[in-house]
N, C-alpha and C positions, 0 to 999 in steps of 0.2 A: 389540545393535545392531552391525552391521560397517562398518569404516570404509573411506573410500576417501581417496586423494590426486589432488588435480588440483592440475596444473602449468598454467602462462602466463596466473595472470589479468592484464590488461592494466588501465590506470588506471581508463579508464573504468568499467569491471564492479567494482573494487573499490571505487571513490566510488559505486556505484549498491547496493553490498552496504552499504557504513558505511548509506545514509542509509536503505536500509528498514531498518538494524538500530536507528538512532537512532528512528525515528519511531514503529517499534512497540515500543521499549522490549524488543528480544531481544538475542539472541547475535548473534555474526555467523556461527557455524555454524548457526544455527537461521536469519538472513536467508539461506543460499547454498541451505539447504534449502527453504525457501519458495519463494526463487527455480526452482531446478530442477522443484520440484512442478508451480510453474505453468507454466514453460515444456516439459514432458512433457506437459500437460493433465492431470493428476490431483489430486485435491482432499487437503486435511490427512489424514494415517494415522486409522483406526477409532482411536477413543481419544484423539487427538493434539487440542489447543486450536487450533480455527479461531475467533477474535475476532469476525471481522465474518463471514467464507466467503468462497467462491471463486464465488459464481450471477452477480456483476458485471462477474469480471475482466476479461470481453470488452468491456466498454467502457471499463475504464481506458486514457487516452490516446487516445481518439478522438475529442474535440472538438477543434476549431481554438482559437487564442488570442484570437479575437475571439468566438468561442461563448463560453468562458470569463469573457470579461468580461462579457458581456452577462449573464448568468447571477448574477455576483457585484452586480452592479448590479440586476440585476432581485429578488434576494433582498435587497439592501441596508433597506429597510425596515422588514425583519423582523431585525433584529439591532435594533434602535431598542425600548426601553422606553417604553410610556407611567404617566409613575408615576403621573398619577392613577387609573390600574385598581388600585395596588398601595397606595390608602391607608388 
């Protein structure tokens, strides 16, 4: 693998690299590279662990915050146990 150096990450980009590196449990060389992949348009290396893929990315962050809600509410139901199915 060859390596490269980039200079001037600025706050924001570094708290946006910490938190895909927290959520997917990576590096944070492994978040900057995920990052770049997707912002290039190209999907994980031949070989390389894609988790979930990249067939959705184009709609990460395109609902409004009131889609969103309505969404969590409208699934809210379905997080709810009925234990008499479970006895």
């Amino acid at each position: 693998m060859q390596q490269l150096t980039v200079r001037g990450f600025d706050q924001a980009l570094i708290n946006r690299i910490r938190r895909l590196a927290n959520q997917d449990g990576i590096s944070l060389n492994q978040a900057v590279l995920k990052l770049l992949r997707r912002g290039a348009g190209i999907g994980a290396p031949q070989g390389g662990r894609s988790v979930v893929g990249t067939s959705l990315d184009h709609l990460i962050g395109t609902w409004t915050r009131d889609e969103a809600e309505a969404m969590d509410r409208a699934l809210a139901d379905l997080a709810e146990i009925d234990e008499s199915m479970w006895q």
